[in-house]
Each structure stands twice: as structure tokens, then as C-alpha cells.
mmCIF file as gemmi writes it, N, C-alpha and C atoms, coordinates in Angstrom:
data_model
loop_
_atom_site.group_PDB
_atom_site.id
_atom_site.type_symbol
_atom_site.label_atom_id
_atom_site.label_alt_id
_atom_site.label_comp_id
_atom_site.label_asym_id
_atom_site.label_entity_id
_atom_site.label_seq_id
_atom_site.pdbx_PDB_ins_code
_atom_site.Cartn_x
_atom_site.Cartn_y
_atom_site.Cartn_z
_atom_site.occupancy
_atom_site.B_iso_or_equiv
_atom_site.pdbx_formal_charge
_atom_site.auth_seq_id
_atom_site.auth_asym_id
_atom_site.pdbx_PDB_model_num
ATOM 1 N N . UNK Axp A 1 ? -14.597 -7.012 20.46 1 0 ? 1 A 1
ATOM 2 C CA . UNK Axp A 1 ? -13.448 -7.863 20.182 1 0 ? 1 A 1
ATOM 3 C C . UNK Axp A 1 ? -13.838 -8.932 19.17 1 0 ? 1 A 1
ATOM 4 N N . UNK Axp A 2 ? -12.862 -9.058 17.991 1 0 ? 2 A 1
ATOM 5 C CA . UNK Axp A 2 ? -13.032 -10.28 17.188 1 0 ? 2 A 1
ATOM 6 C C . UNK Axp A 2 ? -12.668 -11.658 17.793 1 0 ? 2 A 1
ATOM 7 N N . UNK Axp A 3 ? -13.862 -12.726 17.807 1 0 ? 3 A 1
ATOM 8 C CA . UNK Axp A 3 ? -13.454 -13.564 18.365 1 0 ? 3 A 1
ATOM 9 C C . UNK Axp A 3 ? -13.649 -15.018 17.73 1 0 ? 3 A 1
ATOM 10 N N . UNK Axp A 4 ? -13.515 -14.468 16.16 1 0 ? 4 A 1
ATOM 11 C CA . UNK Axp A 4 ? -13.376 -15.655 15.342 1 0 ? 4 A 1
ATOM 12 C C . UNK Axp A 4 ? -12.339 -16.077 15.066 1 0 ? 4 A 1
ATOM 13 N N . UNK Axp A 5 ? -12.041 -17.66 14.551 1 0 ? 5 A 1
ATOM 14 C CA . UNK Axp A 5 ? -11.085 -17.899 14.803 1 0 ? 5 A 1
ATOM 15 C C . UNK Axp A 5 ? -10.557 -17.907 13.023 1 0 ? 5 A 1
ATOM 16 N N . UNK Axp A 6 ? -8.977 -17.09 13.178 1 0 ? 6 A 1
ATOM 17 C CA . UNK Axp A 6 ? -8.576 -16.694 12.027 1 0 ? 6 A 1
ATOM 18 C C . UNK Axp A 6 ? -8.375 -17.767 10.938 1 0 ? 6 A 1
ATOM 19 N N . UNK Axp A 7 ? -8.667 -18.503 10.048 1 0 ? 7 A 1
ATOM 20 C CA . UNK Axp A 7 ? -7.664 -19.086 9.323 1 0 ? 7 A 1
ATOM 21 C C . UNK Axp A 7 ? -6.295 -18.534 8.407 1 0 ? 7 A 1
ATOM 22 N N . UNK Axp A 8 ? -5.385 -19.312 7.594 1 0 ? 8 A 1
ATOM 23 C CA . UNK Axp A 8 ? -4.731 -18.851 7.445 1 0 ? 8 A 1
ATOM 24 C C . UNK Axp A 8 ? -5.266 -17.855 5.719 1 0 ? 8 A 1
ATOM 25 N N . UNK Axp A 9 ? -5.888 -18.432 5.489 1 0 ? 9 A 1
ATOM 26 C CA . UNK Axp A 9 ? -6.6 -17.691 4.11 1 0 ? 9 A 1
ATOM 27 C C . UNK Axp A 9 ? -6.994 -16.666 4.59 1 0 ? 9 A 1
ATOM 28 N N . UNK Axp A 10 ? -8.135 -16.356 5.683 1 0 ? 10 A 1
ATOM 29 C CA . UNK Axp A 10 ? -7.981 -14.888 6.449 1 0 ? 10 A 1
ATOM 30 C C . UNK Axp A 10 ? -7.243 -13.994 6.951 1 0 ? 10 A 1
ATOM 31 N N . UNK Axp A 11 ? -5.679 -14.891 7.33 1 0 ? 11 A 1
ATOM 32 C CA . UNK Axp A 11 ? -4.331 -13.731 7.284 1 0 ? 11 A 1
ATOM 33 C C . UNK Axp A 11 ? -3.669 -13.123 5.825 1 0 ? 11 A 1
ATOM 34 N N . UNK Axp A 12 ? -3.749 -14.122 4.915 1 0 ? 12 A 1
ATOM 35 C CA . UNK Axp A 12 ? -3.33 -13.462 3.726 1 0 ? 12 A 1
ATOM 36 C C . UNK Axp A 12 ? -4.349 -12.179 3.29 1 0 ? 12 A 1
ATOM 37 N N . UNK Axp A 13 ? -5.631 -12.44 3.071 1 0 ? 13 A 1
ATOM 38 C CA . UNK Axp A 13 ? -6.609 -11.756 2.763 1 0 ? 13 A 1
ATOM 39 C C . UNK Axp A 13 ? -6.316 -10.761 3.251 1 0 ? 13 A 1
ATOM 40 N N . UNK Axp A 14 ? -5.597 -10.468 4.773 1 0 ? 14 A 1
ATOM 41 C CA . UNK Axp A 14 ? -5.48 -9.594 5.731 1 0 ? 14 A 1
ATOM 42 C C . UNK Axp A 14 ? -4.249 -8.817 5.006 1 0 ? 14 A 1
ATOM 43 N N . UNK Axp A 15 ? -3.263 -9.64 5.074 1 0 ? 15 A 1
ATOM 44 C CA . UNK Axp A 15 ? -1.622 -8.926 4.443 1 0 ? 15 A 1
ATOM 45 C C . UNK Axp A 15 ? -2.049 -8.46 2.829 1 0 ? 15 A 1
ATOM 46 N N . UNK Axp A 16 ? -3.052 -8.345 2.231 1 0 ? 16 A 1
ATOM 47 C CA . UNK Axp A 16 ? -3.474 -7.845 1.225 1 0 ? 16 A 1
ATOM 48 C C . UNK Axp A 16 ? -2.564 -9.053 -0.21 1 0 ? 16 A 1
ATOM 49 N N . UNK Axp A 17 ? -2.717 -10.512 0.196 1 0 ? 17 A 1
ATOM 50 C CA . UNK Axp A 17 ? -2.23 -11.378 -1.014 1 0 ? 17 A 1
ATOM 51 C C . UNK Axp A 17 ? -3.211 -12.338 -0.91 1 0 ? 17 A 1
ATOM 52 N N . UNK Axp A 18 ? -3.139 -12.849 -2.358 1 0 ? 18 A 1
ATOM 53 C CA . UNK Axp A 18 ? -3.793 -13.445 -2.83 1 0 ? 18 A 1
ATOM 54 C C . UNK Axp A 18 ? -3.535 -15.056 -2.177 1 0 ? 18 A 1
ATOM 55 N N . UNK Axp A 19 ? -5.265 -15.352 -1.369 1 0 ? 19 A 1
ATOM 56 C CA . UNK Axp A 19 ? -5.53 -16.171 -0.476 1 0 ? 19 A 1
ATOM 57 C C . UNK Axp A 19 ? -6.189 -17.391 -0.708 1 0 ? 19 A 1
ATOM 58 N N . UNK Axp A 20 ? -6.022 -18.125 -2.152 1 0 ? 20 A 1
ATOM 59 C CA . UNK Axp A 20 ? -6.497 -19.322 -1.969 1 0 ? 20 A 1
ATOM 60 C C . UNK Axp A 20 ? -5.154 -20.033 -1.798 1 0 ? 20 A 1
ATOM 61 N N . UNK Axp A 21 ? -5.908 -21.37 -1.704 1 0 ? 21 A 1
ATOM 62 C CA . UNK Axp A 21 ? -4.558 -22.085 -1.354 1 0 ? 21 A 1
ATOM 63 C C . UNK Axp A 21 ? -3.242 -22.721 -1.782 1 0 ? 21 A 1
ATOM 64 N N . UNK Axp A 22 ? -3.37 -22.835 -3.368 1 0 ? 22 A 1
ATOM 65 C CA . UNK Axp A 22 ? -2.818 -23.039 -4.406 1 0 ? 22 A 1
ATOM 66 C C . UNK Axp A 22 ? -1.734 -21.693 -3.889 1 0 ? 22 A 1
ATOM 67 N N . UNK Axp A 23 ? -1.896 -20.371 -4.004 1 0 ? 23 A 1
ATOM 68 C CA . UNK Axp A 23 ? -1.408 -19.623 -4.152 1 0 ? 23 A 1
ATOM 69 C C . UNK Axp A 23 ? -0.477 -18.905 -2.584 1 0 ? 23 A 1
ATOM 70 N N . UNK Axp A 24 ? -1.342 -19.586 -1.671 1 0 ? 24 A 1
ATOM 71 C CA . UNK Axp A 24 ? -0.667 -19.572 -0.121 1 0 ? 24 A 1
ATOM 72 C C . UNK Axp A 24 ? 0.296 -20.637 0.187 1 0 ? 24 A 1
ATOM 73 N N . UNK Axp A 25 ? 0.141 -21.286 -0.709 1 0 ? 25 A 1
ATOM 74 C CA . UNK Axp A 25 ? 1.144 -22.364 -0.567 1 0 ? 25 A 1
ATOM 75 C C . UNK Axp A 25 ? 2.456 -22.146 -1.261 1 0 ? 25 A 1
ATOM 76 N N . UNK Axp A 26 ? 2.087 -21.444 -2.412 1 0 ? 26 A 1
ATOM 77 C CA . UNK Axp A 26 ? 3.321 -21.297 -3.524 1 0 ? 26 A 1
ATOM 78 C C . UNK Axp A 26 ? 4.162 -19.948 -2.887 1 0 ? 26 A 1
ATOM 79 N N . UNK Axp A 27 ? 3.464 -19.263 -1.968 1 0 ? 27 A 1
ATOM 80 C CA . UNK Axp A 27 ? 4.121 -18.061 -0.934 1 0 ? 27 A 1
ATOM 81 C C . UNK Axp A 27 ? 5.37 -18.531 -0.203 1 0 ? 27 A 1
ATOM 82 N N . UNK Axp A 28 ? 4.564 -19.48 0.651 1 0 ? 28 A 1
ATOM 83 C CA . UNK Axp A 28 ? 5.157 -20.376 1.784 1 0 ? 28 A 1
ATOM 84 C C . UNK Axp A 28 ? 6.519 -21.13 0.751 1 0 ? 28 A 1
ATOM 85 N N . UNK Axp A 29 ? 6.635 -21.847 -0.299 1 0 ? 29 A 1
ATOM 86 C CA . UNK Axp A 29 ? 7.26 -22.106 -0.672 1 0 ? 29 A 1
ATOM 87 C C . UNK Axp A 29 ? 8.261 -21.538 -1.327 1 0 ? 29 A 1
ATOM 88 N N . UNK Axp A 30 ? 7.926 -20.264 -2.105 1 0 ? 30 A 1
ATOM 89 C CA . UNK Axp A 30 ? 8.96 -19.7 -2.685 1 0 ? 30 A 1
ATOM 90 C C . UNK Axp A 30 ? 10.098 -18.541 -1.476 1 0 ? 30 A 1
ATOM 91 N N . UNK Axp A 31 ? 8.704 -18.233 -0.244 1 0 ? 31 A 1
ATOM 92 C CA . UNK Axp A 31 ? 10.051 -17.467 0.465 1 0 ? 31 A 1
ATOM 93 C C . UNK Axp A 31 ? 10.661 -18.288 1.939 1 0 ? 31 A 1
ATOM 94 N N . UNK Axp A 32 ? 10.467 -19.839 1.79 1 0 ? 32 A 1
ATOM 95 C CA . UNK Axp A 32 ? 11.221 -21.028 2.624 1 0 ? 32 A 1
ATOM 96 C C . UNK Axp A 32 ? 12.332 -21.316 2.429 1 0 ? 32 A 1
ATOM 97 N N . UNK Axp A 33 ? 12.869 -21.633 3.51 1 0 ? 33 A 1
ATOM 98 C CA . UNK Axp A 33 ? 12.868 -21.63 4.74 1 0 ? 33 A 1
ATOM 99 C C . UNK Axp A 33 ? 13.56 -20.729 5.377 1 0 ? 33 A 1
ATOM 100 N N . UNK Axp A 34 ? 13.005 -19.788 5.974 1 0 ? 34 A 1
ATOM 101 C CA . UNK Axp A 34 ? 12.946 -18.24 6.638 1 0 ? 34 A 1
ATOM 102 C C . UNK Axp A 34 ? 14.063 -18.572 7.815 1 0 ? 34 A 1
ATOM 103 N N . UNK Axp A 35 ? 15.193 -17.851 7.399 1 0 ? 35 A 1
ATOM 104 C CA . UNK Axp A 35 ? 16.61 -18.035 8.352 1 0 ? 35 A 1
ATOM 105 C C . UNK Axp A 35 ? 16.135 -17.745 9.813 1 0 ? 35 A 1
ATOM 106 N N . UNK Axp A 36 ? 16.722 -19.038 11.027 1 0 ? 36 A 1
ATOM 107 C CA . UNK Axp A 36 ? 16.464 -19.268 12.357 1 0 ? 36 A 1
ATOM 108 C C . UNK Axp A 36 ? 16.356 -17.888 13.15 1 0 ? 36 A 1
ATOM 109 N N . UNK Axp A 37 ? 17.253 -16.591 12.538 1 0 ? 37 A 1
ATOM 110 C CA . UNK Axp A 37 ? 17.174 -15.389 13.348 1 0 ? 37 A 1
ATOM 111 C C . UNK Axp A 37 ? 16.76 -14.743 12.814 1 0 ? 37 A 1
ATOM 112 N N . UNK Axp A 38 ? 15.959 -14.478 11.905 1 0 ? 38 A 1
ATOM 113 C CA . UNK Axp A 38 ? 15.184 -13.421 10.666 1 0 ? 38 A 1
ATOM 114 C C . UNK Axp A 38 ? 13.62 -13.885 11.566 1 0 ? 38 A 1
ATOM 115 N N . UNK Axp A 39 ? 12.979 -12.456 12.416 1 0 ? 39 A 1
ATOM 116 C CA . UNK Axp A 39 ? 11.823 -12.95 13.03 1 0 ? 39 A 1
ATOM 117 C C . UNK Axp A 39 ? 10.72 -13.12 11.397 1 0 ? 39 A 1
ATOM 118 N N . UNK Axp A 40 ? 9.769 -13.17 11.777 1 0 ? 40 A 1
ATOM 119 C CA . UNK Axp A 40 ? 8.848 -13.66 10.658 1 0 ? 40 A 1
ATOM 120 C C . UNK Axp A 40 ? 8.456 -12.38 10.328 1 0 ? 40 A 1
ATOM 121 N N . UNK Axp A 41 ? 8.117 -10.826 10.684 1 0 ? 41 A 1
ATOM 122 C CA . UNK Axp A 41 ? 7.727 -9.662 10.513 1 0 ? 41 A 1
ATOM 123 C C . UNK Axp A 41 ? 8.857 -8.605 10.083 1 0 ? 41 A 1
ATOM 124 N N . UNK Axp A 42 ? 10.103 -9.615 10.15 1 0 ? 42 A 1
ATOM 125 C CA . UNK Axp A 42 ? 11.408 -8.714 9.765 1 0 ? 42 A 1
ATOM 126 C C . UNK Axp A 42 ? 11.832 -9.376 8.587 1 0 ? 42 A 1
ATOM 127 N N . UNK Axp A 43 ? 11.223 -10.184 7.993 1 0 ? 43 A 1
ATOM 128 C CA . UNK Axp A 43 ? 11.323 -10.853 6.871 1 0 ? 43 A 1
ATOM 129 C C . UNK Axp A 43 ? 11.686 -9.751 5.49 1 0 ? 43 A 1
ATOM 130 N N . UNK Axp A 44 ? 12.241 -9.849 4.319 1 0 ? 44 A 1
ATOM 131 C CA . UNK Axp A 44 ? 12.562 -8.956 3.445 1 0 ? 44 A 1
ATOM 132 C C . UNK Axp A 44 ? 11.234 -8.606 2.251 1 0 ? 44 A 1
ATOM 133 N N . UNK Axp A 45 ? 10.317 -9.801 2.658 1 0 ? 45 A 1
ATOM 134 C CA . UNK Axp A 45 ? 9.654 -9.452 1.508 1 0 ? 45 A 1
ATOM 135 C C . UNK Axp A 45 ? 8.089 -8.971 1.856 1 0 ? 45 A 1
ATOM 136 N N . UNK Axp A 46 ? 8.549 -8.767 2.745 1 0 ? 46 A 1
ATOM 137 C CA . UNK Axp A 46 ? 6.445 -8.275 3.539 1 0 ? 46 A 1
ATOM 138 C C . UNK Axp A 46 ? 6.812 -6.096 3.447 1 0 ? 46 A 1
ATOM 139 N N . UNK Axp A 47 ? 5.562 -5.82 2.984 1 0 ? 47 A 1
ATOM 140 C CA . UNK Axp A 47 ? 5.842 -4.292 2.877 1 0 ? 47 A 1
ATOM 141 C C . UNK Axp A 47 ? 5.62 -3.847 4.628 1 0 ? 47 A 1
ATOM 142 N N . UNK Axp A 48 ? 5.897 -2.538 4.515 1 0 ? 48 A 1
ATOM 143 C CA . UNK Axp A 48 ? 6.276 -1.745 5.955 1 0 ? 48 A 1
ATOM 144 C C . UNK Axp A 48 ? 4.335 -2.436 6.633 1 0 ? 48 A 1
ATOM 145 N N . UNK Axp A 49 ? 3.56 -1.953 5.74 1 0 ? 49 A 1
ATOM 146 C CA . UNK Axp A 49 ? 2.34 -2.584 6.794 1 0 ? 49 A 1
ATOM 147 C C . UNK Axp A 49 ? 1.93 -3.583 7.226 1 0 ? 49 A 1
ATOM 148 N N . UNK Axp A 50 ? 2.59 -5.03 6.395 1 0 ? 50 A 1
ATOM 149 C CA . UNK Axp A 50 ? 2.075 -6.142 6.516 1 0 ? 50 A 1
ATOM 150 C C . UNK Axp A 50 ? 3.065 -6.677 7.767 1 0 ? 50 A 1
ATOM 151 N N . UNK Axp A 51 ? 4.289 -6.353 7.734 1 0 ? 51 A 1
ATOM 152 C CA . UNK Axp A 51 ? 5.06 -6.447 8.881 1 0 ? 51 A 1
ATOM 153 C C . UNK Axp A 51 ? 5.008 -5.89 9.939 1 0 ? 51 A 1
ATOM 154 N N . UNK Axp A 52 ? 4.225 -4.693 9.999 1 0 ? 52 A 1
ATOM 155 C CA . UNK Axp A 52 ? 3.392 -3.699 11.015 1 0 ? 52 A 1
ATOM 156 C C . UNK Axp A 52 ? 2.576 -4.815 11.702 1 0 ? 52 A 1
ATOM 157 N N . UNK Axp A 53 ? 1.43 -5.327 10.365 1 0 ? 53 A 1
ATOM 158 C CA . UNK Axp A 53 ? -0.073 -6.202 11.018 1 0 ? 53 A 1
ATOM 159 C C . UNK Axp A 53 ? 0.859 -7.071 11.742 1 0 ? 53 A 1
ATOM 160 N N . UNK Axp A 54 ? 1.752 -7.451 11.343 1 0 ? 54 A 1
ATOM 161 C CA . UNK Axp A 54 ? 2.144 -8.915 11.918 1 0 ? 54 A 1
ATOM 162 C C . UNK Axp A 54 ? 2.834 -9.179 13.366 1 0 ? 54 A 1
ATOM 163 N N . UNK Axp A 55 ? 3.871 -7.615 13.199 1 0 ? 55 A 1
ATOM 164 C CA . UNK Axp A 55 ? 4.496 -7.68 14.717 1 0 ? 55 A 1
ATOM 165 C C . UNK Axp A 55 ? 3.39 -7.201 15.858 1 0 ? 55 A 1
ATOM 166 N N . UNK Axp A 56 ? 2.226 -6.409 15.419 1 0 ? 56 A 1
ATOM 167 C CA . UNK Axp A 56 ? 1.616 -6.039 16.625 1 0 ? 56 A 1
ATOM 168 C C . UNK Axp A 56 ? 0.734 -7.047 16.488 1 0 ? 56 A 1
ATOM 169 N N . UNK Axp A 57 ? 0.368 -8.303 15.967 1 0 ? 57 A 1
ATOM 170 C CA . UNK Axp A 57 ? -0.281 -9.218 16.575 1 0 ? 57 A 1
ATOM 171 C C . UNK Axp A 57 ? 0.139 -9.702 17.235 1 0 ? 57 A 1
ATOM 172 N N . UNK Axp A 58 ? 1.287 -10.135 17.151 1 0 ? 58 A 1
ATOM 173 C CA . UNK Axp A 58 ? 2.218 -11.489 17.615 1 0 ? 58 A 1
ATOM 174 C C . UNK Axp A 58 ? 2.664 -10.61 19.123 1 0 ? 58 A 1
ATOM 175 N N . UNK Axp A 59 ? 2.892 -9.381 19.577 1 0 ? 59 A 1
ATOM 176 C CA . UNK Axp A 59 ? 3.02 -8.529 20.479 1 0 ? 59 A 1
ATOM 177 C C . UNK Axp A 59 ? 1.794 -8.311 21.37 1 0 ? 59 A 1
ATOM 178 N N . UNK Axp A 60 ? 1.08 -7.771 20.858 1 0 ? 60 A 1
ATOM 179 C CA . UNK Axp A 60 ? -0.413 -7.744 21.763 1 0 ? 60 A 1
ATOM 180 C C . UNK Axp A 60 ? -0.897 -9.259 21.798 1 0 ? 60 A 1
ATOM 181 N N . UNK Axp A 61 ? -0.448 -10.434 21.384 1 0 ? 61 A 1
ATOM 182 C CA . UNK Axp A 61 ? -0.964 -11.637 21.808 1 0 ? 61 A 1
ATOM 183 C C . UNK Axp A 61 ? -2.798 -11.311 21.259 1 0 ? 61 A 1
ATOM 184 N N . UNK Axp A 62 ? -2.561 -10.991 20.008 1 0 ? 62 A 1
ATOM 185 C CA . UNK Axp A 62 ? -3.592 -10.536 19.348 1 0 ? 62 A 1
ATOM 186 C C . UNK Axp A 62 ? -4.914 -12.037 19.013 1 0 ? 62 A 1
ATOM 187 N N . UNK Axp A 63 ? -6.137 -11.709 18.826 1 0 ? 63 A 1
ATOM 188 C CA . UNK Axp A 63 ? -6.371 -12.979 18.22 1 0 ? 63 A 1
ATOM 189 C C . UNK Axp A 63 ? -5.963 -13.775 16.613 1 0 ? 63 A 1
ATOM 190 N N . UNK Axp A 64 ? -5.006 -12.504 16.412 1 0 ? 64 A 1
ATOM 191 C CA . UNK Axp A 64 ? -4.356 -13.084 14.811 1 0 ? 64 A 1
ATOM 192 C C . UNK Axp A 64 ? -2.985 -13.98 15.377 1 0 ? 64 A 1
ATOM 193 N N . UNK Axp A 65 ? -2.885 -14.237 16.563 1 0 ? 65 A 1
ATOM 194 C CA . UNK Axp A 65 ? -1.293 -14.275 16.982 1 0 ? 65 A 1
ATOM 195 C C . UNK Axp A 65 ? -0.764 -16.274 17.076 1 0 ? 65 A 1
ATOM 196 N N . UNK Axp A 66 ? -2.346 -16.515 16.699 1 0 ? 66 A 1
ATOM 197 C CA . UNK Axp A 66 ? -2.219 -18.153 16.631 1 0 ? 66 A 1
ATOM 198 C C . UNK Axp A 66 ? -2.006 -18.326 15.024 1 0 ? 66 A 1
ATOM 199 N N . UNK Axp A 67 ? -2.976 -17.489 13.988 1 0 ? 67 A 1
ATOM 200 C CA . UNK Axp A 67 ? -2.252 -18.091 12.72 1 0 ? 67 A 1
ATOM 201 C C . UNK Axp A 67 ? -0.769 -17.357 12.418 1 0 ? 67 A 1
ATOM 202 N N . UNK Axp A 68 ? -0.628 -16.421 12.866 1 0 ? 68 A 1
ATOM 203 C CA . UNK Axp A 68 ? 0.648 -15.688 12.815 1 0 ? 68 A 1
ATOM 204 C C . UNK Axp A 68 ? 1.394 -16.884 12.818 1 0 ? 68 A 1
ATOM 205 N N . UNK Axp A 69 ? 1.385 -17.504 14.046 1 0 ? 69 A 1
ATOM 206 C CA . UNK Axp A 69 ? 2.41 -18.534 14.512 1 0 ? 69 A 1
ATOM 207 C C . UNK Axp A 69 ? 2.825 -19.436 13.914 1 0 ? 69 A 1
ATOM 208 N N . UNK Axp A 70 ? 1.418 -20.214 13.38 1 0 ? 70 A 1
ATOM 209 C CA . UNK Axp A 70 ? 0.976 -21.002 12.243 1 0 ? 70 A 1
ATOM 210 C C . UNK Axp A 70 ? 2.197 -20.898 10.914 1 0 ? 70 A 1
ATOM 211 N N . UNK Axp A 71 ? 1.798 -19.716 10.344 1 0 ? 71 A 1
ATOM 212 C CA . UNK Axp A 71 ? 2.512 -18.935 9.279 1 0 ? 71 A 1
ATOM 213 C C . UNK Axp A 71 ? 4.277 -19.377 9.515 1 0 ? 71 A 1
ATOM 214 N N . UNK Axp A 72 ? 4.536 -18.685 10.81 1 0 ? 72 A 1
ATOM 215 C CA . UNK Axp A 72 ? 5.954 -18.653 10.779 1 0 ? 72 A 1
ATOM 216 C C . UNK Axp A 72 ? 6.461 -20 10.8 1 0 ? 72 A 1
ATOM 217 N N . UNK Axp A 73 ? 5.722 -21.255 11.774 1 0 ? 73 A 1
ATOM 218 C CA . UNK Axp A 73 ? 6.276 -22.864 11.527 1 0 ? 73 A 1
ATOM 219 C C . UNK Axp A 73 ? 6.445 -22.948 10.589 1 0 ? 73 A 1
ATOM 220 N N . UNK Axp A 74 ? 5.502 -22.706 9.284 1 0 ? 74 A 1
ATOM 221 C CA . UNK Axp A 74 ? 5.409 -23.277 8.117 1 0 ? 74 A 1
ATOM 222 C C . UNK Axp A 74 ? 6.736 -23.057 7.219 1 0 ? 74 A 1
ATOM 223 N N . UNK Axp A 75 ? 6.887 -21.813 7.132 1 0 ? 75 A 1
ATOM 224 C CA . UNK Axp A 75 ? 7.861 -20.648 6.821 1 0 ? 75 A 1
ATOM 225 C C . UNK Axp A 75 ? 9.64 -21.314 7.469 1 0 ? 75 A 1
ATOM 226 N N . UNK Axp A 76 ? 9.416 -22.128 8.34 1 0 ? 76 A 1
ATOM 227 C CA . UNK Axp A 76 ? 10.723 -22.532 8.562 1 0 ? 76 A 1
ATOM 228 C C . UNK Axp A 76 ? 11.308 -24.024 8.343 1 0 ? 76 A 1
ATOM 229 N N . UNK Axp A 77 ? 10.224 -24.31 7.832 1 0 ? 77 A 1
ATOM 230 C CA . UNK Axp A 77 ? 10.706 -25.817 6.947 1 0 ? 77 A 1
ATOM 231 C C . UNK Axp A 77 ? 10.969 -25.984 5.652 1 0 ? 77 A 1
């Protein structure tokens, strides 16, 4: 079991985008603020796998399932 703790530069890295922070930020900003009933993995702009990685973290209470979470606060301001 992985039992490091994810940052969020390690989830992008993960969803296969480009993970410094300049550029995780300009993510977060250009697809904000993510409508109250649009879950964060049903989002329009994540491909079929990255929305795959994302719902079975956040489902298996994965150890990705704290920056997941992370991600989606951010995503709704």
C-alpha cells in the first residue's frame, strides 16, 4: 500500500497535466467554479481515465481521496 502522502502536484502528475504550480493554478482557475451538482469526476473537461482515477479514489476512500478533495474545494470557489 502507498502510504505517502499525495500532494496536489502529485495528482496532476497523476491525471497526466502539467504539474507545477504556476500551471495548477491556471487549471483551477480557468475551469472555476465547478457547478454545486457537477461531481468533480463528472466534470466536462477531464478525459474518460482521469475521471476514472478520480471517481475510484474518492470511492475506495483511496489514499488519493484527501487531495482529490483538496482539488474539488478549490474548484468551487
Amino acid at each position: 500500500m502507498d502510504t505517502e502522502k499525495h500532494t496536489m502536484t502529485a495528482l496532476f502528475e497523476q491525471l497526466g497535466l502539467p504539474a507545477d504550480d504556476a500551471s495548477i493554478d491556471s487549471f483551477i482557475a480557468k475551469h472555476s467554479p465547478l457547478p454545486a451538482e457537477v461531481a468533480l469526476q463528472d466534470a466536462p473537461f477531464w478525459g474518460e481515465s482521469q475521471s476514472t482515477f478520480l471517481e475510484e479514489g474518492l470511492e475506495e476512500d483511496s489514499d488519493w481521496a484527501e487531495i482529490i478533495d483538496e482539488l474539488d474545494a478549490r474548484m468551487r470557489h
